[in-house]
NUFIRO-84718 format. One line per 2 residues: number of its first residue (from 0); their letters; for each residue y, x, z of N, C-alpha, C. Coordinates in nm, 4 decimals. Layout:
N
NUM> a> Y X Z Y X Z Y X Z | ...
END
This chain:
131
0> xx> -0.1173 0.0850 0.0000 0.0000 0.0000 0.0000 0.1235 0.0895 0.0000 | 0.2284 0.0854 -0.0829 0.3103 0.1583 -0.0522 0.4253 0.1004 0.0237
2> xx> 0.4932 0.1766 0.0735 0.5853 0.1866 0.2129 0.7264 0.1489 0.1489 | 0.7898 0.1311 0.0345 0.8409 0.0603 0.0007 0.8611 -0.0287 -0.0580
4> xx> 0.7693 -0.1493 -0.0365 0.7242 -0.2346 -0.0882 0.8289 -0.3525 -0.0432 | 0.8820 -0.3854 -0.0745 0.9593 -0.5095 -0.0207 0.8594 -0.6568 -0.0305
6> xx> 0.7677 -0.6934 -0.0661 0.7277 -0.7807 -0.0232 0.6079 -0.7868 0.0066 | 0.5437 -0.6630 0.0873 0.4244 -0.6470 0.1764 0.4483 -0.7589 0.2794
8> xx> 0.5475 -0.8143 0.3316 0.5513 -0.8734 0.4233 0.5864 -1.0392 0.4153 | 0.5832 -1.0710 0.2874 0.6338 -1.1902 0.2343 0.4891 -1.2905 0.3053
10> xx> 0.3966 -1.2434 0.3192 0.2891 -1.3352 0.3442 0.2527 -1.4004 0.4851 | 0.3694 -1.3363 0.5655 0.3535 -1.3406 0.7418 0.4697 -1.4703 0.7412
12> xx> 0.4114 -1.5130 0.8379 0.4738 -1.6646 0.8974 0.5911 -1.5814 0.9662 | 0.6932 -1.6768 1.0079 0.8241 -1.6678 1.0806 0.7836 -1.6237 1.2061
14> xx> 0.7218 -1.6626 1.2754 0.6316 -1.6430 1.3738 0.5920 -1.5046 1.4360 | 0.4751 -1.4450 1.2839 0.4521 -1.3170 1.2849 0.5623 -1.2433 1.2868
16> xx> 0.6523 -1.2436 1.2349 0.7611 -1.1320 1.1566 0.8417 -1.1613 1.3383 | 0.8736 -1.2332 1.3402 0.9310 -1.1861 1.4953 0.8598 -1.1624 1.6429
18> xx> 0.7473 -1.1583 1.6034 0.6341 -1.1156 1.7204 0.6225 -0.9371 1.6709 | 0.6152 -0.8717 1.5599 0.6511 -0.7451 1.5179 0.7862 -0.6966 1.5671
20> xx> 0.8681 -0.8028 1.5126 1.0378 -0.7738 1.5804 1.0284 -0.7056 1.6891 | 0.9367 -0.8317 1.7554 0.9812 -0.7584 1.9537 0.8606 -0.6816 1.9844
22> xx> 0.7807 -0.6627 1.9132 0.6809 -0.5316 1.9627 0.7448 -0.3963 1.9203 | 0.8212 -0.4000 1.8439 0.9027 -0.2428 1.7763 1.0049 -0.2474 1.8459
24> xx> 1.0927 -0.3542 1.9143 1.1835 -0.3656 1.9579 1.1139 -0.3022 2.1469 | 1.0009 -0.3407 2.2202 0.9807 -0.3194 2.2928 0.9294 -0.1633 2.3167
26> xx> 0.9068 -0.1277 2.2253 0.8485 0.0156 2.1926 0.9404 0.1239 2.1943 | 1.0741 0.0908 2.0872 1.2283 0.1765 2.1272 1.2508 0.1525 2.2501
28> xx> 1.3106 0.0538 2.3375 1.2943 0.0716 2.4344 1.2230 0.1754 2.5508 | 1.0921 0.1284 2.5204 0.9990 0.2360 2.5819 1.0132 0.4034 2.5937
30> xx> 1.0429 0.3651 2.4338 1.0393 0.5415 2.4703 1.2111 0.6234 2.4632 | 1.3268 0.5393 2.4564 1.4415 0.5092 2.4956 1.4177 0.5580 2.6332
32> xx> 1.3943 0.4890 2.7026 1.3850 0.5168 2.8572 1.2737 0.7101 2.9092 | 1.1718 0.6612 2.8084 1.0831 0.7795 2.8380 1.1592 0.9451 2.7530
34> xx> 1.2649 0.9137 2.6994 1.3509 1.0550 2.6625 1.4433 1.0768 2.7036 | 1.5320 0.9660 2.8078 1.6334 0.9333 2.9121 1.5357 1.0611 2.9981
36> xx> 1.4297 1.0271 3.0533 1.3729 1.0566 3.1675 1.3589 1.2459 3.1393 | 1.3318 1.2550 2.9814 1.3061 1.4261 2.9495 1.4014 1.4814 2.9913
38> xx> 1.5030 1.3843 2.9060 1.6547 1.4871 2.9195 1.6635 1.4797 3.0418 | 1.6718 1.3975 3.1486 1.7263 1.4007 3.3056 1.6588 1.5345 3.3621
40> xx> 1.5119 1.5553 3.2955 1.4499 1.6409 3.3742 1.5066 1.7639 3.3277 | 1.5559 1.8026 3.1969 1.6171 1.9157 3.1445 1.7271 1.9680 3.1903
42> xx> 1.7770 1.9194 3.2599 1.9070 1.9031 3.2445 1.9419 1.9590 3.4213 | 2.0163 2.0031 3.4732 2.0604 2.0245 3.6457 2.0791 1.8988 3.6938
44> xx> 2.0532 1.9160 3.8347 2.0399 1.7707 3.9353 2.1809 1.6637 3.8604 | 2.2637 1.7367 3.9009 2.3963 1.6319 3.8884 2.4116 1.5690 3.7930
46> xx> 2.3811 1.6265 3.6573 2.3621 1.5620 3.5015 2.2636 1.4545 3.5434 | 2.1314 1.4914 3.5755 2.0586 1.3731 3.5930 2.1329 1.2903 3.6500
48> xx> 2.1566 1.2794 3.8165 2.2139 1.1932 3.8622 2.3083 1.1083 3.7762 | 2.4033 1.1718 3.7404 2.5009 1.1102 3.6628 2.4030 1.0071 3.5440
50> xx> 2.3264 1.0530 3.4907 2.2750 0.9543 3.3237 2.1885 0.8177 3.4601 | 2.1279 0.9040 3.5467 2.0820 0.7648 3.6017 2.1699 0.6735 3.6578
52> xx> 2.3002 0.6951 3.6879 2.3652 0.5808 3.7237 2.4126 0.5150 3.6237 | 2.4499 0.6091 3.4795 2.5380 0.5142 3.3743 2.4110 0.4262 3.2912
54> xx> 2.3022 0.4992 3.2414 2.1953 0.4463 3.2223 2.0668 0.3635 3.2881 | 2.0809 0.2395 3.3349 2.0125 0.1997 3.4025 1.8568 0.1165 3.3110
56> xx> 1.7911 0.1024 3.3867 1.6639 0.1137 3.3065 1.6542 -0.0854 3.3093 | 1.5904 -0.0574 3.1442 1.6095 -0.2442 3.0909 1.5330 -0.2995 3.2044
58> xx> 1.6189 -0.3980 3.2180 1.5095 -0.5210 3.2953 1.4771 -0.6484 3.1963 | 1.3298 -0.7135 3.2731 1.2318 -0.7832 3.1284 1.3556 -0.9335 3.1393
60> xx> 1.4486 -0.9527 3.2508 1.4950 -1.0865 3.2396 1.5884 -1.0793 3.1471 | 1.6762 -0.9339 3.0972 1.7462 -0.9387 2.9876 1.6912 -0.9718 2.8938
62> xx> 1.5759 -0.9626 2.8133 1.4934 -0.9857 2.7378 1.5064 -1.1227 2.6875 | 1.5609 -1.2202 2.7971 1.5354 -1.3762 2.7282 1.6030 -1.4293 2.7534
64> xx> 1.6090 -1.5023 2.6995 1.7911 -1.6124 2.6950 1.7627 -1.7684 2.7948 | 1.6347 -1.7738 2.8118 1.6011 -1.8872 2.8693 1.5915 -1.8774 3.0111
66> xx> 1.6519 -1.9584 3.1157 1.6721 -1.9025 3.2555 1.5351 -1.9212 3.3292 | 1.4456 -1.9742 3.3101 1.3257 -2.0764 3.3328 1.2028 -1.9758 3.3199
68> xx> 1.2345 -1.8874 3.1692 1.1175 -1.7925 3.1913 1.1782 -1.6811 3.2231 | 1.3144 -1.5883 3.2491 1.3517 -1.5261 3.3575 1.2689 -1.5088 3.4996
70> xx> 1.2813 -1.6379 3.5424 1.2571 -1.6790 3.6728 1.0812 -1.6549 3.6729 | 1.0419 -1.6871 3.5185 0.8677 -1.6300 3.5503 0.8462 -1.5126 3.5756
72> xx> 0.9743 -1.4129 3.5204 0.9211 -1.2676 3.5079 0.9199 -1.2022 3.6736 | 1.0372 -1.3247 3.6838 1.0697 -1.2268 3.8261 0.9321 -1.2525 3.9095
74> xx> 0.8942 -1.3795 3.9084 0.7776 -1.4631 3.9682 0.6590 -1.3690 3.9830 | 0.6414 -1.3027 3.8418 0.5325 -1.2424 3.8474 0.5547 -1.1161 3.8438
76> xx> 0.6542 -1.0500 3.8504 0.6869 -0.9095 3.9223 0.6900 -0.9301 4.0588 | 0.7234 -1.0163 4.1298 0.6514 -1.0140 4.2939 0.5646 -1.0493 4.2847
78> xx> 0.4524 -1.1503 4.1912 0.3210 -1.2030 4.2522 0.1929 -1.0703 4.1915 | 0.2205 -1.0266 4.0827 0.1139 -0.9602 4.0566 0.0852 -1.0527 3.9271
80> xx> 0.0373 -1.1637 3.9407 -0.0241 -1.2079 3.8606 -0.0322 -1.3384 3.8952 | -0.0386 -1.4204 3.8206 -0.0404 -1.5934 3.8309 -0.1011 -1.7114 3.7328
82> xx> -0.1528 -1.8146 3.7690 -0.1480 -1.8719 3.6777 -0.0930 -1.9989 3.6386 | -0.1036 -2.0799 3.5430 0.0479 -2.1804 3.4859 0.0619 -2.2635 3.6242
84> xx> -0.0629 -2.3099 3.6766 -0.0278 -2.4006 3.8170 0.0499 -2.3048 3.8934 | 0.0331 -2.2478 3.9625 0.0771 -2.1336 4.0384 0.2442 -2.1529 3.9946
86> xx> 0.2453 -2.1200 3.9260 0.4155 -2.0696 3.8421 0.4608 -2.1893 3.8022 | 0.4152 -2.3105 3.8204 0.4929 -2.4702 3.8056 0.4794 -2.4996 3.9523
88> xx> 0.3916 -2.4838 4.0302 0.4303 -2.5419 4.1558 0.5228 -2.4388 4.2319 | 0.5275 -2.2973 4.2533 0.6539 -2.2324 4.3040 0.7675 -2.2395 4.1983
90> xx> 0.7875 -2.2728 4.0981 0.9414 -2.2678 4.0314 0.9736 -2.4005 4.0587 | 0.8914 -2.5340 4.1032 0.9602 -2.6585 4.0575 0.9299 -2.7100 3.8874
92> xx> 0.8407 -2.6765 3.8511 0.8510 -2.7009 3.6848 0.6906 -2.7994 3.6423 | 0.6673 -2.8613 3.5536 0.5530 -2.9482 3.5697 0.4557 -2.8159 3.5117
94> xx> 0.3085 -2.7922 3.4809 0.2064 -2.7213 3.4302 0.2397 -2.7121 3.3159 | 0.2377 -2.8598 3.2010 0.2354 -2.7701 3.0920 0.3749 -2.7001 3.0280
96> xx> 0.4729 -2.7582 3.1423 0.6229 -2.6357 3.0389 0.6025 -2.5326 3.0813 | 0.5360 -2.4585 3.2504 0.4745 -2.3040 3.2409 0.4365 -2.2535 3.1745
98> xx> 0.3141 -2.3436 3.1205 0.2533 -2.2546 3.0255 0.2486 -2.3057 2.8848 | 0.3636 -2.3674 2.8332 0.4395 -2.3240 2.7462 0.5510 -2.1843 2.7637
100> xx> 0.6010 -2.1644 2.8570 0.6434 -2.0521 2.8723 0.5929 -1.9122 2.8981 | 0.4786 -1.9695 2.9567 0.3609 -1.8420 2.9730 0.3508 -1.7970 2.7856
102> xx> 0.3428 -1.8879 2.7548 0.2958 -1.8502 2.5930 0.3849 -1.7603 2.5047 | 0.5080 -1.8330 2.5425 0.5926 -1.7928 2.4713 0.6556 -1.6502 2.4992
104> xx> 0.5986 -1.6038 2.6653 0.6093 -1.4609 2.7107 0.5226 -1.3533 2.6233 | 0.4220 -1.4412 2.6688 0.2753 -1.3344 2.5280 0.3039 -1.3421 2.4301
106> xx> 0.3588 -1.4207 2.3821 0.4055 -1.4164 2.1660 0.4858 -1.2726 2.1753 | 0.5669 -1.3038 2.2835 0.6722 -1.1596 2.2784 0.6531 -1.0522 2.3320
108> xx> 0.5204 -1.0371 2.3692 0.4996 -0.9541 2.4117 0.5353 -0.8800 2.5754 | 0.5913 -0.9405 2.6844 0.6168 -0.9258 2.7575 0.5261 -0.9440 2.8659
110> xx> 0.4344 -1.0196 2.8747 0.3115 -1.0359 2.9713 0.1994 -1.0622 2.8598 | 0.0721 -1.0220 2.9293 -0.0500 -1.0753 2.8375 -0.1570 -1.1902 2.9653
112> xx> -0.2163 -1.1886 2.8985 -0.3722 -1.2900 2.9751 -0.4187 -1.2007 3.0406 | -0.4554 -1.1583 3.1959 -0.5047 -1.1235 3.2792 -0.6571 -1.1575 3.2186
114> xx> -0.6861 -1.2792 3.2703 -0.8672 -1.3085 3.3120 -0.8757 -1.4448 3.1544 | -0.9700 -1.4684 3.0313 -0.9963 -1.5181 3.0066 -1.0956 -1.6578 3.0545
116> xx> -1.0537 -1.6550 3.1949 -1.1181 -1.8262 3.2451 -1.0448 -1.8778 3.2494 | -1.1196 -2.0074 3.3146 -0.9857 -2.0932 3.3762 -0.9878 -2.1309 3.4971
118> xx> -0.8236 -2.1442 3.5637 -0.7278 -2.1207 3.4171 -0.7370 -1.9573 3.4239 | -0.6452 -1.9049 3.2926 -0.6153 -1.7929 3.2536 -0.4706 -1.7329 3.3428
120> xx> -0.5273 -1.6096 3.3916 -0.4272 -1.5814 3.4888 -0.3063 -1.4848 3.3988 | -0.1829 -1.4738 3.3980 -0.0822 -1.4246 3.3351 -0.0464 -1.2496 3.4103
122> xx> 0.0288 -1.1861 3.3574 0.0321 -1.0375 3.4476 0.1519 -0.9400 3.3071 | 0.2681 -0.9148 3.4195 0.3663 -0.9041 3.3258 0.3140 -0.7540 3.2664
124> xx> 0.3537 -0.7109 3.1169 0.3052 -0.6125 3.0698 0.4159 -0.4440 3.1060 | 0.3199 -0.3656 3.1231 0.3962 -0.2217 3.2108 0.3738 -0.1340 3.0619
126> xx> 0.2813 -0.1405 2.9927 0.2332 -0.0166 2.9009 0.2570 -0.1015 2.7550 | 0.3439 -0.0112 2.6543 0.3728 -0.0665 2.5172 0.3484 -0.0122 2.4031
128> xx> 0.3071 0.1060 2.4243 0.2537 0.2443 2.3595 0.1276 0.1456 2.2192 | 0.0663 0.0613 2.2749 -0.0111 0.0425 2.2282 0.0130 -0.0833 2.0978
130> x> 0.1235 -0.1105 2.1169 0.2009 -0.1764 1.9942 0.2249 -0.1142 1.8541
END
């Protein structure tokens, strides 16, 4: 296939093409932060100090515009892990808009499926390398 192909990608749903978006988008990031961290180490104490205060490291609630699944990320950065009951009865929200939002976290890549039973437990994602 060649690499400048302009319509290698004509065949992916709207869907796909922005589930790629935010996996490349989550990946700069990643390693954004992981060459922040080289240079800090290269560099004398005070330089570091200094980039770590002006540079502060992304948080996943910037990530989404919706206040509702914010509130999941935070949910499940203190719980560990949860599932849609769990995360509708502590937010106040009915089961299935959780996990409609649970879903819509995994499309983007931001949490995946813990345990394939049921239910399926949620667990926000730490490693992106693999995108």
């Amino acid at each position: 296939m060649d690499y400048l192909d302009t319509k290698r990608f004509d065949r992916l749903s709207d869907e796909e093409v922005l589930e790629r978006i935010g996996s490349l988008l989550a990946i700069a990031v990643g390693r954004f932060e992981e060459q922040q961290r080289l240079n800090a180490l290269a560099r004398s104490a005070e330089v570091a100090a200094k980039i770590r205060h002006e540079v502060a490291p992304l948080d996943l609630t910037q990530l989404v515009t919706d206040p509702s699944e914010g509130r999941i990320i935070m949910h499940l950065r203190a719980t560990g892990r949860a599932n849609a009951r769990e995360v509708a009865a502590i937010l106040g929200m009915t089961a299935p808009a959780a996990a409609q939002k649970l879903a819509r976290l995994c499309a983007a890549g931001l949490c995946r499926i813990e345990d394939r039973s049921r239910p399926a437990s949620y667990r926000l994602r730490t490693e992106y390398s693999a995108n």
